[in-house]
N, C-alpha and C positions, 0 to 999 in steps of 0.2 A: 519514550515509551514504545515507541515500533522498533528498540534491536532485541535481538534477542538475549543476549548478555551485556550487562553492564556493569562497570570495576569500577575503581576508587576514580580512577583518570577521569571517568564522565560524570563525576557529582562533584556540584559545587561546596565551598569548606562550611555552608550553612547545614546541608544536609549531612557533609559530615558529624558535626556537632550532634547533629539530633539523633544520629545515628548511635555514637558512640554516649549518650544519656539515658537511652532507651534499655541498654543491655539486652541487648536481641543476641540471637545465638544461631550457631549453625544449623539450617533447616526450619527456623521458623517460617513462614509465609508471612509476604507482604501485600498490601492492595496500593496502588499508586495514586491517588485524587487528585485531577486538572479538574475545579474550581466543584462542580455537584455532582459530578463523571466520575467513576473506574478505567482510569485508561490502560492498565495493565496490570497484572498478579506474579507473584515474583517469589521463590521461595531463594532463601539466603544459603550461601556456598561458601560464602568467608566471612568471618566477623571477630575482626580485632582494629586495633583502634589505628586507622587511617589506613587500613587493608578493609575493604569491602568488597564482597562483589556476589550478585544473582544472577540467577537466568529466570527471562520471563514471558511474560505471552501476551500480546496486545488483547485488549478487551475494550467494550464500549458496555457499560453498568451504570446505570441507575441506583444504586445502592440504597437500603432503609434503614437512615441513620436518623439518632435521636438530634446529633451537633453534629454537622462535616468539621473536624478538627484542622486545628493549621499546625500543629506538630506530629509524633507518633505517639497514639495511642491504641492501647489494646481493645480490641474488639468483643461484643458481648456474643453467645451464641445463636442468637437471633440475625446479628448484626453480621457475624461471617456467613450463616446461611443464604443473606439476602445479594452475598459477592459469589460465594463459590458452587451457593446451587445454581445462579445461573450458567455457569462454566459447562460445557461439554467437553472435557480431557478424560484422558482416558490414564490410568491412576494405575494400573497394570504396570509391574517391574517386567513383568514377564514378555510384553508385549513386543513383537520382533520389529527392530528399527531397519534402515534402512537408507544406505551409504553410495555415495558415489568418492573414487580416490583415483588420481592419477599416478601413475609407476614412473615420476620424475619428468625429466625435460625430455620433450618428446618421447615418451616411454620406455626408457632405456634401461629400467631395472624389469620390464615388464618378464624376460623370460625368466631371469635371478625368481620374480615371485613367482610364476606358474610352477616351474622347475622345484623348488621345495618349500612351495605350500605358505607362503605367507602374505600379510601386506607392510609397509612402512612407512614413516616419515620420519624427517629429519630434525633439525634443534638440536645437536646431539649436547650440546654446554648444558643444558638441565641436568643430566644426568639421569639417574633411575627416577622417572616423575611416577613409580607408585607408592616411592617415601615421602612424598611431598602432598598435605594438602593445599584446596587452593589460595589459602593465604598463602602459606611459602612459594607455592608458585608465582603468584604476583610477584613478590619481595624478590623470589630469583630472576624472573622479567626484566625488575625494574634494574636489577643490577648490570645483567647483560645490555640492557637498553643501552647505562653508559660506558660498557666494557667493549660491545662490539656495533654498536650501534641499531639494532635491531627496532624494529620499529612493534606496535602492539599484537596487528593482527596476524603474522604468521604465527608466531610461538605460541598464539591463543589454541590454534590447530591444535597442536602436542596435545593440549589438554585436554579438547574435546575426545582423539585420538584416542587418547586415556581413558574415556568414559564410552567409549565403543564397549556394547556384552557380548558375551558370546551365544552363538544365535542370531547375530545380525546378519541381514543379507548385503552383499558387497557386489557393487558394479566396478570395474576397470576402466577408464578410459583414457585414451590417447586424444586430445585436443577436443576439437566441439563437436565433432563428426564422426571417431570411431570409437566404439564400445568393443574392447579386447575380451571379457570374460565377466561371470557373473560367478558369484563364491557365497560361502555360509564361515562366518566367525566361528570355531570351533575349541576357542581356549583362551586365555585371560590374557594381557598383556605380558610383554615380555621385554627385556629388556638386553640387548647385545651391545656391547661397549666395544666387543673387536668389527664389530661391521663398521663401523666408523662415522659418518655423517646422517645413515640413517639404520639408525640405533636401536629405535623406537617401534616394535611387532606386535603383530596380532597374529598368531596360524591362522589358517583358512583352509577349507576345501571347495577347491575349484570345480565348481556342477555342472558348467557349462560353458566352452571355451570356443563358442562360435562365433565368429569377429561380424558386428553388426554396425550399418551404415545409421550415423543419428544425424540430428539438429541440435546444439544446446548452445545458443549463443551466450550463454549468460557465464558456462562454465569456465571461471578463470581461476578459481581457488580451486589450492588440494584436493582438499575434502569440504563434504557438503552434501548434508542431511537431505532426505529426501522423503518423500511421502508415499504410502505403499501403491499408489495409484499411477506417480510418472515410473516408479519401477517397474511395475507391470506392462506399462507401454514399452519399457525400455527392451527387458526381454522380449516381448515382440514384438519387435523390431528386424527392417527386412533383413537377411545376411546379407552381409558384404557381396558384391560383386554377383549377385542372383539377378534377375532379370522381375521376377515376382515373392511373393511371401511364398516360404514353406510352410506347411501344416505347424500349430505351435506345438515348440517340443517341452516337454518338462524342466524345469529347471532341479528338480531336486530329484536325490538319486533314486532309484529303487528299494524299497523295502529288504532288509536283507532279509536272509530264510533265518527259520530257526536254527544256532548251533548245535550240532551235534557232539552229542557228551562227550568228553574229552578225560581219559586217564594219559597223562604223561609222564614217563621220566624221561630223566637227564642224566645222562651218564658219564662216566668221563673220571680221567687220573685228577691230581688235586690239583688247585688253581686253576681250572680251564675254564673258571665263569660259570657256575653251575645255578650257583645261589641267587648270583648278581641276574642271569640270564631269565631266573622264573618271576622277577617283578616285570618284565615287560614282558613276557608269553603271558602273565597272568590279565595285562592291561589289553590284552590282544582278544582276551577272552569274553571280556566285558565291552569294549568298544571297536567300533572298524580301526581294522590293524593299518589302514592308511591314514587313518591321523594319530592310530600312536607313532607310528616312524615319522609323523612329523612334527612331534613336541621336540622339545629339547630336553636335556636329561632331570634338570630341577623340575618341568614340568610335569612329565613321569613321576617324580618320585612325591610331588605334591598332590596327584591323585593317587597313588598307591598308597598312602597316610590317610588321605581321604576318607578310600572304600575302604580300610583297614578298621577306620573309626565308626563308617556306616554298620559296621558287622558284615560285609561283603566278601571282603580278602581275611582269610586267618591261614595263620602261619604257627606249623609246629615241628619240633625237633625230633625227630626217634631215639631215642637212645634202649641200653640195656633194660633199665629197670622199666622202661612205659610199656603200658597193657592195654587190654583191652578195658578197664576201668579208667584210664583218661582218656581213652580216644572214644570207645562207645556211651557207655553208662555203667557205672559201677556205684555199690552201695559203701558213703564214705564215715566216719564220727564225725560229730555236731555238738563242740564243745557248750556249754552255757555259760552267761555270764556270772550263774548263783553257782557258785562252788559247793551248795549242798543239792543241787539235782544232778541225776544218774547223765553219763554220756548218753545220745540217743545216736542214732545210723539211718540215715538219712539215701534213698535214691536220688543219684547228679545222674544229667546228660553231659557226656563228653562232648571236646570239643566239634566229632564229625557228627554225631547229634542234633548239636543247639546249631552249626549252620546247614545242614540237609532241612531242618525245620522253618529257618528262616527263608529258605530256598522257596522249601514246599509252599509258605505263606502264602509269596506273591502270585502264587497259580492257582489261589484258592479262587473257584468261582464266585464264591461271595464277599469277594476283599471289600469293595467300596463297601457293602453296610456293616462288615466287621468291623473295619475303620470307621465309620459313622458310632456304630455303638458303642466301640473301645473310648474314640474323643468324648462321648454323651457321659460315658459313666465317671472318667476323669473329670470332665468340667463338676458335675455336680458335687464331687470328692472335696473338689478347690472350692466351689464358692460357700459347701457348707462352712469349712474351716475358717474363710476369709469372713462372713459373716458373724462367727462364733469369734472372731477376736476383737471382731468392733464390738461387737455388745457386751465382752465381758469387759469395756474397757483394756485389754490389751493392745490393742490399738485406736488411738484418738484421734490420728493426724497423717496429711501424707503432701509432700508435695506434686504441684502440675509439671506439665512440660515446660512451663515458663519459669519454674522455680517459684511458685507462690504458692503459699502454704495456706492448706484447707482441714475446716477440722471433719469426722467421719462422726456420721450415726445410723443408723440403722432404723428402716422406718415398720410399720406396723404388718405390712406385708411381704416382707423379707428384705427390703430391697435398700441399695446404698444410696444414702444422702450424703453431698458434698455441699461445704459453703465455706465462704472466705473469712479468717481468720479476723480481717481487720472489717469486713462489714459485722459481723457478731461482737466486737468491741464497741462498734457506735451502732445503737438500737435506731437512729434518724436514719439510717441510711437504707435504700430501697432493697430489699431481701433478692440475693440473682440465683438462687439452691438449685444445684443440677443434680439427679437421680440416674442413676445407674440398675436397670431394672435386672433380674435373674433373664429374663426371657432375652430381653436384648442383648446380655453380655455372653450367653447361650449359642446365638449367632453369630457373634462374631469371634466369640473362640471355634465356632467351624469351619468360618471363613479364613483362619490362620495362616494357614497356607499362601493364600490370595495375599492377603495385607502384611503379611512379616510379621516379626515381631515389633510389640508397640512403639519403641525407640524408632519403626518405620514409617510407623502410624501419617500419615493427612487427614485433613480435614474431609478431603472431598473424597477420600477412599473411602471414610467408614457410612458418609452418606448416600453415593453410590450404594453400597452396599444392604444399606438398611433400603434404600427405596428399590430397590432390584428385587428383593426378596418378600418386599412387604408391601410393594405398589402405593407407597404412600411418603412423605417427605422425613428426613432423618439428617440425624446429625447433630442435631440441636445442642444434645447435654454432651459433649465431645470432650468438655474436661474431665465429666464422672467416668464416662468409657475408660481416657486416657488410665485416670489414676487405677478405676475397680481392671483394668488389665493387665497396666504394672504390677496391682501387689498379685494380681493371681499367678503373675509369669513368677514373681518373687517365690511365691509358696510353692509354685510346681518345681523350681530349682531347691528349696529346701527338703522335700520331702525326698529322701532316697531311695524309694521305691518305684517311683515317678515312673522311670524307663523301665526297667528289669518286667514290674508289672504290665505294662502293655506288652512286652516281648512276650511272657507268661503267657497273657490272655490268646496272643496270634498263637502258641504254640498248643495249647487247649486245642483250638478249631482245627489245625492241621490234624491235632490226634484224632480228635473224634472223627472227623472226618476220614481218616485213615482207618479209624476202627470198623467201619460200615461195609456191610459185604459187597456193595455193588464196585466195577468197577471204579479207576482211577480219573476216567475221563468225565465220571457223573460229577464230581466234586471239586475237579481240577483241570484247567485247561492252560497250556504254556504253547507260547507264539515267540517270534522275532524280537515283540516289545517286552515280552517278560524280562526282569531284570535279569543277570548271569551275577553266579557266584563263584569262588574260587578257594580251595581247599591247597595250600602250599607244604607239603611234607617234605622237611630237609632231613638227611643224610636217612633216608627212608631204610636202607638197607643194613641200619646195625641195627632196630629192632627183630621182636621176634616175629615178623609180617603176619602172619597165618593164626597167630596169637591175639597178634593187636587186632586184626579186621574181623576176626570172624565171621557171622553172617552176613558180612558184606563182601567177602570174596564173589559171592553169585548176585548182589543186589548192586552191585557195580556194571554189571555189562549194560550197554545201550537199550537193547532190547529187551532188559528185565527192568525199564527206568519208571517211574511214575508213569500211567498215561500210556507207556508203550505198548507195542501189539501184542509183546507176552509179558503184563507187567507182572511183577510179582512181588507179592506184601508177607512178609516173616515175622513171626515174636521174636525179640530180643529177648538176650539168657536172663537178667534182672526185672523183665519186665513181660511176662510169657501174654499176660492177658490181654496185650496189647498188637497192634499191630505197626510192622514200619516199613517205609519205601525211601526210595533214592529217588531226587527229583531230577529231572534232566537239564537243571538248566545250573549243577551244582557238578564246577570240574574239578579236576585234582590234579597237581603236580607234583613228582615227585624228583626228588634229588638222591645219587648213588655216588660216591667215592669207591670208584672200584679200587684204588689200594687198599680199603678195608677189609671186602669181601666182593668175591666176584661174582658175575650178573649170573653167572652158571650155576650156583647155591641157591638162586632163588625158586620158591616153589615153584612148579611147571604150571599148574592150575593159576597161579596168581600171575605170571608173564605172560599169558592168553589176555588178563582184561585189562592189559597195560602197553601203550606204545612207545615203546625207547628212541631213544635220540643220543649219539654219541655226540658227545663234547671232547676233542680232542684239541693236544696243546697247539698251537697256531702261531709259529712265527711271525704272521702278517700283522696279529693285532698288536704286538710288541712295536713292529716296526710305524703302523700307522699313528699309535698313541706317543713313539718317542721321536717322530719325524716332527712333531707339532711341538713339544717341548727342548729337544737337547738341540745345539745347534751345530755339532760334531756330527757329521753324516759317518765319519770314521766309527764312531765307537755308535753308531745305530750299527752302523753294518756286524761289527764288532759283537754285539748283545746279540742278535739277531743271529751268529754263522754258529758261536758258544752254547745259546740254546741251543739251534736245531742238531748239530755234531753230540752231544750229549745226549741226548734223546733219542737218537739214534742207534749209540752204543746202548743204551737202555734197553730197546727193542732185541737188540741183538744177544743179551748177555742174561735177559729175564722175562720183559713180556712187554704189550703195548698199555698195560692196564697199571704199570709205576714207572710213567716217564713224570716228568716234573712241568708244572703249568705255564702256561703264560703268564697268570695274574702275578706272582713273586716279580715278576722283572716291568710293569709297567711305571715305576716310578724312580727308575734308575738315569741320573743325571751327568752321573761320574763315572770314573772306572774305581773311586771309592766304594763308590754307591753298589756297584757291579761287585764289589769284592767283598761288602757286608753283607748283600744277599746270599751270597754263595755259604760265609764262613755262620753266618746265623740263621739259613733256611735251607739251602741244599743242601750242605755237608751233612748236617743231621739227619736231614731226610733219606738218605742215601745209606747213612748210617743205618738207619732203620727198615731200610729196605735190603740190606743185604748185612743183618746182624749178625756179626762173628766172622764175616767174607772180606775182608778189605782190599783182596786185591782186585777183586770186583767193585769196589769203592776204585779203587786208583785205574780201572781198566776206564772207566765212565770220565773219569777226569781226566786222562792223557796221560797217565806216570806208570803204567804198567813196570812191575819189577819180577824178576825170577827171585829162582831162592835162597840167592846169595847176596842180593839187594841189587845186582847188576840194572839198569837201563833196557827194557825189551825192544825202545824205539830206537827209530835213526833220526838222521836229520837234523835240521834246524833248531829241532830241542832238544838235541845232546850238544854241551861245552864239549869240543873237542880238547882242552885243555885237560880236564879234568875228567872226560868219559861220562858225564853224569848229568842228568836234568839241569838247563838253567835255571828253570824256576817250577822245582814241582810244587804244585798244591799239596802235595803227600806226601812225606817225607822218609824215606828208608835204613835204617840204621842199624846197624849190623849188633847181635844179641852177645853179649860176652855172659856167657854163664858161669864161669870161673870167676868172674868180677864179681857177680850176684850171686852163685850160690857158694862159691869158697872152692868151689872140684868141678869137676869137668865130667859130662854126664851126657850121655848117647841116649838118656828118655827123655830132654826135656830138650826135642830138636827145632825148636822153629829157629830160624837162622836170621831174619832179619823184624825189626819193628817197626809199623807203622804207624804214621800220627799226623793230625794236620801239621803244617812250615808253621813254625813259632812265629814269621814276618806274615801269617797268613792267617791272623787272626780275628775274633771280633774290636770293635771299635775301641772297646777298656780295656783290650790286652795292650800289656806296657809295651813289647816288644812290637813295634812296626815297619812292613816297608816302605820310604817314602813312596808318593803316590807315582811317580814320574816312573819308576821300577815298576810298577805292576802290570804293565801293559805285558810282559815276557810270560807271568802267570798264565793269561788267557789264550795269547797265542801258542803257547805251548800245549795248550789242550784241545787247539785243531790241525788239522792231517795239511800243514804247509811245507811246500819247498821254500829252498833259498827264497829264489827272488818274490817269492810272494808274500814272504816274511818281509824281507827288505819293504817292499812297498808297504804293505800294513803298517808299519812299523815308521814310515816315512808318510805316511797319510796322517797318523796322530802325532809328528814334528810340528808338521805343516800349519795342522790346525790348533795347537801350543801356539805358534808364534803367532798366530793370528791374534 
């Protein structure tokens, strides 16, 4: 009873038995009995048959039992009140833990974690342990046990590891005596299989990296929970090598300021990462941009889903036909389902509307009792419903959390009666009816937040709760709670109004409030903690801008924001009677493709309340993303000289605004690979950029021709045998108009035709050059002498024979 977890290893095969008779399930609560005693409470983590295992808490209990049983049996709600209202735990998911971890043998990984923000352990043979619960983790243990001999308690770490939140605070140390750094858990586990032995992450950010002199003789393990009291000593704690204590410094950061509104675009030729670039500037927007640079990229992208799905992040397209009725408000038809009523025309909020509103929300000065009234008028919604099904008989029965089945009535004062299916079968047997009142289940559908959802539910949380609020003892009827707040969570998932309506109701208060003459600051106040929202408009520049935004061309600047010192509130065109603002804590990014249209056509009024950022194409990141993949340094270099030499010519032959991106060539393994991109993503594009021009097409590719199909260059890429390209991309081919038109004709002068090389095609074209020939294509379309050729050319031998 004094460890604090205990697996199948430390129960003998009686308790197993009982165990596996009982059908206990994941997360039930146990109470442990040495002979009249509560020696510990224990709630269950794995439960399959010879896979057991809890975590639990020593206790010394008196318990008020009718029979101390000698097998498991189920407890009445009297009889668990009398185990876990004595408990003082604290029943809070929320509640910040508090870690000490050592950074390996004598701390050797210690700079690796300061350096980019994380912490680890090792076991890397589990593999990913957030696919594993902890049955399977057991079962994987026990296999390693006889695979590499591992013994119980290190690999138990990993798991614990695993059950670290985020929001824990982290101490560092190097042996018994030095405390390297103090951190905050800032992301969920994470899993790195190329790190190697220690696999197994958490981010963190480091708060305070002042190396401090300890005592902890006891510290020999990893990791190892600690309690928020020796933490707080630990932090102050004297620095290293100081002679006395320094004043105590804070461990956590400073408050940031409030962001200042942000209009951005991004600008830039196609493929320079435009798109890709506004998920994480958008993530930078909402949280400190040093823990986004220190997730990893699924991390990112699993909170950008996230806030996408909170309504935080919205993400829209521009194109031709979008106006200012999808992006502002516009009046749309509202078909019906009776095909003999008239269409009707309905006002929508667009989508920079419905989130400027949900923006405006969280700054309303009276959120907490908006939110109090909005949950108040919902619950009542549900319990009228859930009541009105038991009494019409549409609902008669439900089962608990233990999977036993209770039938439903409904008593004289509104309120839900539960009782057991098989005690109402036999009339002898002692009535145990637990009631679920409107007023109680009232509270703790506003305590939701706090408790989760019911599936989260304890015993000792919902009575905490009820004696917190009500200064009186609670818990008791804990099955009628269970069951009357399953089916409520069930009907608030069936009714699909559920959300949209709460949305509605916040977007009400913002108007009204917005409608009211007094300033913005009487009805709305935004700070540092105000949530940040994020408006992403892709390829912004083929709508008709000045079209789409209208009154928000001027309700866009900082200074005109909610709140600000010159705010300013305007009637929208469908909605004159009304009034609207932009809140400031609501950015926008925007994406431009200047090969479509240039940044120069945009209105001059509208690039005042916008701040560009060029995205230009970047040889580096070509290089950094295929130095990690290909393992021909030849053909990195190779990809890397063919971009930038083209791109080059681009500049020179048309503008900086149609070179070709980076992102086409990040996934290039080959000189295949390098040949498909070219023949199914540049050639075309090139095409299209210099429509009707081809020898500006063949200037860009190295095959420049005059106008008798001659060769313009010299060099290494003219066959001197034959005077002519070894390997154009482009092909030149002298026009015989006597062949094709039958006579010979001085108006139809073009003298040579161009076309892509028939060996220089997409991947389905029949006609190809072996792959070991194509390396002549590329080199020929950079500016090399002999011997530089020769060695190129003798660098991809090399790495062939390898």
């Amino acid at each position: 009873c004094a460890l604090p977890e205990v697996v199948s290893d430390d129960l003998p095969i009686s308790v197993h038995e009982m165990l596996a008779d009982s059908e206990m399930r994941v997360g039930d609560e146990l109470a442990l009995l040495i002979g009249d005693r509560v020696r510990a409470v224990a709630t269950l983590e794995a439960a399959e048959p010879e896979v057991y295992a809890w975590t639990q808490q020593s206790v010394d209990i008196i318990p008020e039992l009718e029979v101390f049983p000698t097998k498991i049996v189920e407890l009445d709600a009297s009889e668990r009140e009398s185990i876990w209202g004595a408990i003082d735990t604290d029943s809070d998911p929320d509640k910040v833990q508090y870690w000490k971890i050592s950074p390996g043998e004598n701390a050797h990984l210690w700079e690796e974690w300061k350096a980019n923000g994380y912490i680890a352990v090792g076991w890397e043979k589990f593999g990913d342990i957030s696919k594993l619960d902890r049955a399977a983790f057991e079962r994987r243990m026990r296999e390693l046990q006889g695979e590499q001999g591992y013994g119980p308690a290190g690999p138990r770490q990993a798991w614990r590891f695993r059950q670290i939140r985020t929001g824990s605070r982290i101490v560092a140390n190097q042996g018994t005596r030095k405390l390297l750094g103090i951190g905050t858990v800032i992301g969920p586990y994470e899993y790195h299989p190329e790190a190697g032995e220690y696999c197994h992450r958490l981010p963190v950010r480091w708060d305070d990296l002042t190396e401090r002199s300890i005592e902890r003789s006891g510290w020999r393990k990893t990791l190892i929970q600690l309690d928020e009291a020796e933490f707080l000593r630990l932090s102050e704690a004297e620095p290293e090598g100081s002679a006395e204590s320094p004043p105590k410094k804070p461990t956590e950061p400073p408050p940031r300021p409030a962001p200042e509104p942000q209009s951005l675009i991004l600008f830039g030729p196609p493929g320079t990462g435009k798109t890709w670039a506004t998920m994480t500037r958008a993530l930078q927007l909402i949280f400190p941009a040093d823990e986004v640079a220190s997730w990893s990229a699924d991390t990112r992208a699993r909170q950008f889903r996230e806030l996408q799905r909170q309504g935080r992040i919205e993400f829209v397209t521009f194109h031709q036909a979008y106006g200012y009725e999808e992006f502002v408000e516009g009046i749309r038809p509202m078909m019906s389902t009776d095909a003999t009523e008239q269409v009707r025309y309905e006002l929508h909020p667009g989508v920079f509307k419905r989130i400027a509103l949900r923006a405006a929300a969280d700054g309303l000065r009276t959120q907490a009792s908006i939110a109090a009234a909005s949950g108040t008028a919902r619950f009542s919604r549900l319990w009228t419903e859930l009541i009105r099904r038991v009494d019409s008989g549409e609902l008669i029965s439900a089962q608990s959390h233990h999977g036993n089945e209770y039938d439903l009535i409904v008593s004289a004062r509104g309120n839900l009666i539960i009782e057991r299916q098989s005690e109402r079968a036999d009339e002898d047997a002692p009535s145990s009816r637990q009631t679920a009142s409107e007023e109680t289940m009232q509270l703790l559908w506003s305590h939701r937040s706090e408790l989760g959802s019911v599936d989260q539910w304890s015993y000792q949380a919902i009575g905490d709760v009820i004696r917190r609020e009500r200064n009186t003892g609670g818990g008791h009827h804990y099955t009628a709670y269970w069951i009357a707040m399953k089916l409520l969570e069930e009907i608030d998932d069936e009714l699909p109004a559920a959300i949209p309506e709460r949305q509605a109701e916040r977007a009400e208060r913002v108007q009204e409030a917005l409608d009211r003459p007094q300033g913005g600051t009487v009805d709305f106040h935004f700070t540092a903690e105000t949530p940040s929202y994020v408006l992403i408009i892709d390829e912004i520049n083929r709508g008709n801008i000045s079209k789409i935004l209208g009154e928000l061309i001027t309700l866009l600047e900082p200074d005109k924001r909610l709140g600000a010192t010159n705010e300013l509130k305007l009637p929208l065109a469908y909605s004159p009677q009304h009034r609207f603002a932009v809140p400031p804590n609501l950015h926008i990014i925007g994406t431009m493709n200047t090969a479509d249209r240039s940044i120069a056509l945009m209105d001059v009024a509208l690039r005042r309340r916008f701040r560009f950022e060029e995205m230009l194409p970047d040889s580096s990141v070509i290089r950094k993303v295929l130095s990690e993949k290909v393992p021909s340094q030849a053909l990195v270099d190779l990809v890397c000289d063919v971009f930038d030499t083209m791109n080059a010519r681009i500049r020179q032959v048309f503008d900086r605004d149609h070179q070709i991106g980076h992102a086409y060539f990040l996934k290039i393994r080959s000189l295949e690979d390098l040949r498909d991109v070219f023949a199914d993503r540049v050639i075309p594009l090139l095409q299209e950029y210099f429509y009707g021009a081809w020898e500006r097409v063949c200037l860009v590719l190295g095959c420049p021709y005059d106008d008798d199909g001659t060769p313009l260059r010299t060099g290494p890429a003219i066959d001197p045998a034959t005077r002519r390209y070894r390997a154009p991309i482009i092909l030149a081919a002298a026009n015989d108009d006597h062949g094709v038109l039958g006579f010979r004709s001085d108006e139809y002068d073009v003298a040579i035709d161009l076309q892509v090389s028939p060996t220089f095609k997409p991947a389905l074209a029949a006609e190809r050059r072996p792959s070991d020939e194509l390396l002549d294509y590329f080199l020929g379309l950079l500016n090399l002498d002999e011997e530089t050729w020769r060695e190129r050319a003798a660098a991809f031998a090399i790495t062939d024979a390898r």
